[in-house]
N, C-alpha and C positions, 0 to 999 in steps of 0.2 A: 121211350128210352129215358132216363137217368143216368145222372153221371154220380162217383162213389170214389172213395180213397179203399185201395185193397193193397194186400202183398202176399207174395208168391212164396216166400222163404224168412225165418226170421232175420234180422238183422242189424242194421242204422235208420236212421232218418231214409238215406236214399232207395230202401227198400220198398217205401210210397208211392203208390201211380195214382193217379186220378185215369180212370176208364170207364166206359158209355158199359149199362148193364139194362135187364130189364126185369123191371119190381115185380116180385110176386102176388098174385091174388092172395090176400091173409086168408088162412085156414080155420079150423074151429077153435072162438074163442081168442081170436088173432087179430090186431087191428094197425091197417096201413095210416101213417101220418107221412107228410106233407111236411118235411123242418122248414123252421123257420130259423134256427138257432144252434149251434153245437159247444158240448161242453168239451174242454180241454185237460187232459186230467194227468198226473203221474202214471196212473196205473195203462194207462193208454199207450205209453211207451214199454213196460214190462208187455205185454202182450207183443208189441211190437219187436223186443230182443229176441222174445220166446222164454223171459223168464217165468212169464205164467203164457204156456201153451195156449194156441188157437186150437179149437175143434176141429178144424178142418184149412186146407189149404187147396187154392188162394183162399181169404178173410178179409171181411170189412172189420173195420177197427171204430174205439169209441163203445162209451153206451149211456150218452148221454146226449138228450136234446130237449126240445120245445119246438111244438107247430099246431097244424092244425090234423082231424080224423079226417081221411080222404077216404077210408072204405073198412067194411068192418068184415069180421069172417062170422060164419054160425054160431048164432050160441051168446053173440055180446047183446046185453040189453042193460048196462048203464052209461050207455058211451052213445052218442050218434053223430053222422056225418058234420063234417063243422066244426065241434066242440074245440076247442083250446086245450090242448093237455102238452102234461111236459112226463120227462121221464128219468129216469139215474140208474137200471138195471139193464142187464143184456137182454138179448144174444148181441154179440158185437154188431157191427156195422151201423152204430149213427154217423160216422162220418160221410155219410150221403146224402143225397135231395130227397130220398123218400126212402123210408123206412118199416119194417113188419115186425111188428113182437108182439108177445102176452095182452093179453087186454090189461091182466092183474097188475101189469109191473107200468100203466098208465095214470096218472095223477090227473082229476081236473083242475083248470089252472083260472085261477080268478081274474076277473079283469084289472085289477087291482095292481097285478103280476107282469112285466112284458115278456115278449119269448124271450130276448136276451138276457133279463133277469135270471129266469128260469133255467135257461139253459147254463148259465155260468153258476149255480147254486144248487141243483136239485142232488150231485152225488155229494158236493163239498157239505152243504147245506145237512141232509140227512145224514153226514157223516159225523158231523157238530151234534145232531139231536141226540142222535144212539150214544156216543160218546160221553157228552155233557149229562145228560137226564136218565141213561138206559145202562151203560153198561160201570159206569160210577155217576150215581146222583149229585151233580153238585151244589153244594149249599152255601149258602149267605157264610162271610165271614172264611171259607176253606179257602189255603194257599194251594196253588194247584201249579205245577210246570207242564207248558206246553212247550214242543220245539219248535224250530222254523214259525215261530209266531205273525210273518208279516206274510206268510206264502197265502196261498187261497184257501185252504181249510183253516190253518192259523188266523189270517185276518176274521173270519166268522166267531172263533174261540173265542178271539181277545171280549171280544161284541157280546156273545153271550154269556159269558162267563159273569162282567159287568156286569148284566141285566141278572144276572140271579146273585149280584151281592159276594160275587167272590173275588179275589186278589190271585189274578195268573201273573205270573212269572214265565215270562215269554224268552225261548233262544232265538238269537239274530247273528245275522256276519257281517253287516256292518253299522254304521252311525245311524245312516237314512234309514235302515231298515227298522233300527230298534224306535228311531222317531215316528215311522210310520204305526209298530204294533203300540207305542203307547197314547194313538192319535186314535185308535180303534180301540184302547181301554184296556191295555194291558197295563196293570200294577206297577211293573219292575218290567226290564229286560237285562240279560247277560250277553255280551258279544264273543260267541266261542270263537273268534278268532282271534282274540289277545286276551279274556280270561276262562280263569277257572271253575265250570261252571258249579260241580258239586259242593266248590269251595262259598262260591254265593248264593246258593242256596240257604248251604249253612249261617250265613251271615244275616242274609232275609228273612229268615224264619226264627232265628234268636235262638238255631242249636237245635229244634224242633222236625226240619225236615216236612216236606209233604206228605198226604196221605195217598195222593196220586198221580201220578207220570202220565204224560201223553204223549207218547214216542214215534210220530210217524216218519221216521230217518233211518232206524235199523241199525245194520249192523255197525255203522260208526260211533252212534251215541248209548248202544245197550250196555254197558257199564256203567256210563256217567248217570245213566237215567237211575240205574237201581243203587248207586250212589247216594241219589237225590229223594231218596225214599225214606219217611220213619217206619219203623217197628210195626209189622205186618199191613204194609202199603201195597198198593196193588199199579204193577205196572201194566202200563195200557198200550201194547206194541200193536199198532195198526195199520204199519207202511213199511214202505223196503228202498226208499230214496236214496240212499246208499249201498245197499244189498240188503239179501236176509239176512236175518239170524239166524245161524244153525252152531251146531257143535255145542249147545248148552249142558251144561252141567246142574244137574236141579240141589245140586250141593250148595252154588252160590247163593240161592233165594234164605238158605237156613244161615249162611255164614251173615250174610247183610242184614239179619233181622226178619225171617221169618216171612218170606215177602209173598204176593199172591202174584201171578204174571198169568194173563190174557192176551190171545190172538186173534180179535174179532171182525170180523168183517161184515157191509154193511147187509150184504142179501142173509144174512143170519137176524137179521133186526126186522128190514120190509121184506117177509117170509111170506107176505101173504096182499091182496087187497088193498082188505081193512087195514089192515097195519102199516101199510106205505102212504095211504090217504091220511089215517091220524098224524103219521111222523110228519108229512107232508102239509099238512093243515095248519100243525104245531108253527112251523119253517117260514111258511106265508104267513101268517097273522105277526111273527115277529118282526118280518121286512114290512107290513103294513101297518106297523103301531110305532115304526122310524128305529124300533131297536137294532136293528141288526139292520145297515147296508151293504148291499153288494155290489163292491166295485170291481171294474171292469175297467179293465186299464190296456187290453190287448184285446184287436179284433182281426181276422187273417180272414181273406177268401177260402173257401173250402178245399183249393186246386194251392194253396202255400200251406197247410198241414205238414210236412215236414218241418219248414222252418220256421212255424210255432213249437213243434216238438223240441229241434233244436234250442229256441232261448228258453223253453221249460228249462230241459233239462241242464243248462249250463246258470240253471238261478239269476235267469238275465229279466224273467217276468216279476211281476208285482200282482198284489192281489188275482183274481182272473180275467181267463181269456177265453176271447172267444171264436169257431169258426163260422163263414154266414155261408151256405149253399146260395 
């Protein structure tokens, strides 16, 4: 037996039980880890409202961890019992002591790497890679706006952005927090909760504007972000921290300049393997050459997941957190 965080019905926080289950044999191609680590994420709670539906009900939640392979199913031959691997892909349920999925959707994890590193980095981490290098390449010299720049993907941004030479323009909601994102190497911050942020944009960039938005807040700041945009910029709507976007009008992209707008998510990017090991590689070698740290500022037993959710989502955390089974 194993013990697991599941829920019966969408809901709040209190929808969370910790309850005794028992781990399946991985199937072909399937392989059981052993966490040692769990990541904490936005999207963990949207699963959790029901704003992005569970497969089935009750559901473990999470999909995101680090530990070790306790057992493999038919068919895996880069993996063996032992190894270190970390993960950032479903099927839901990492928030438990032991866990089954894809082999594909498995990382090896260098010793280099701790589980808690890993686990508080691998969805934030490869969310930074695809974003930053994949779905707009960024370059030496480009002013870039990122939002929530002190959160957990944010803290990562400021970091990389720095190491490839560029000037982000971080949003914050308060003093400490913009002291924090420009302690992680963000250029400039704005405090959207006494200024105006399209307005300092415009001030930042000399009337110029960015060529791209990083919007993972939704529906509160989708105006101001395509505000913040020059003349066929491309915005980069990635999260829903405030709600979706919906009701869009593809009028507004031609009234503002002509703008390009993306919905991307990260299993569109590590589609595959290969492609989750490269991004994955990419991620580790930047935390190992000191460019990119990942701080971890929150750690909850696996059985208080709730009330890590809870100071997620009332922006009471700082960089990430993590759960320990």
């Amino acid at each position: 037996m194993a013990k697991r965080i599941q829920f019966s019905q969408p809901g709040g926080p209190e929808v969370l039980q910790l309850v005794d289950f028992e781990p399946a044999a991985p199937g072909p191609q399937q392989v059981r880890v052993r966490n040692r680590a769990i990541g904490l994420n936005f999207i963990d709670t949207y699963f959790r409202s029901g704003l992005y539906p569970a497969p089935s009900l009750p559901s473990g939640l999470g999909t995101e961890g680090a530990g070790d392979v306790e057992a493999l199913g038919e068919g895996v031959t880069h993996l063996k019992v032992g190894d270190r691997v970390a993960y950032g892909g479903g099927p839901l349920g990492a928030y438990s002591e032991v866990h089954v999925l894809p082999a594909a959707n498995l990382v090896k994890l260098p010793d280099s790497i701790s589980y808690q590193q890993a686990a508080a980095v691998m969805l934030k981490g490869l969310t930074v890679q695809y974003l930053l290098r994949q779905t707009y390449a960024v370059k030496a010299g480009d002013i870039i706006l990122f939002h929530a720049a002190a959160g957990g993907v944010g803290s990562l941004a400021c970091q990389w952005a720095k190491a490839l030479g560029a000037k982000l323009i971080g949003t914050v909601s308060s003093p400490e927090k913009a002291e924090r994102a420009k302690k992680l190497g963000a250029w400039a911050t704005i405090d959207y909760s006494h200024e105006d942020v399209a307005q300092r944009v415009l001030e930042l960039t000399d009337g110029k504007k960015c060529p791209v938005v990083y919007d993972g807040v939704g529906q509160d700041t989708w105006l101001t972000s395509l505000d913040c945009l020059a003349p066929r910029g491309l915005m980069v709507s990635f999260g829903n921290a405030s709600g979706a976007v919906t009701g869009v009008n593809l009028g507004i992209l031609a009234q503002k300049g002509s703008l390009y707008v993306t919905r991307p998510t990260l299993a569109s990017y590590a589609n595959n393997a290969q492609n989750t090991q490269a991004m994955a590689d990419e991620l580790f070698a930047m935390i190992a050459s000191g460019k990119l740290t990942v701080d971890i500022q929150q750690t909850y037993p696996l059985g208080e997941a709730a009330k890590a959710q809870i100071e997620l989502s009332a922006r009471r955390t700082v960089g990430s957190t993590v759960l320990i089974p």
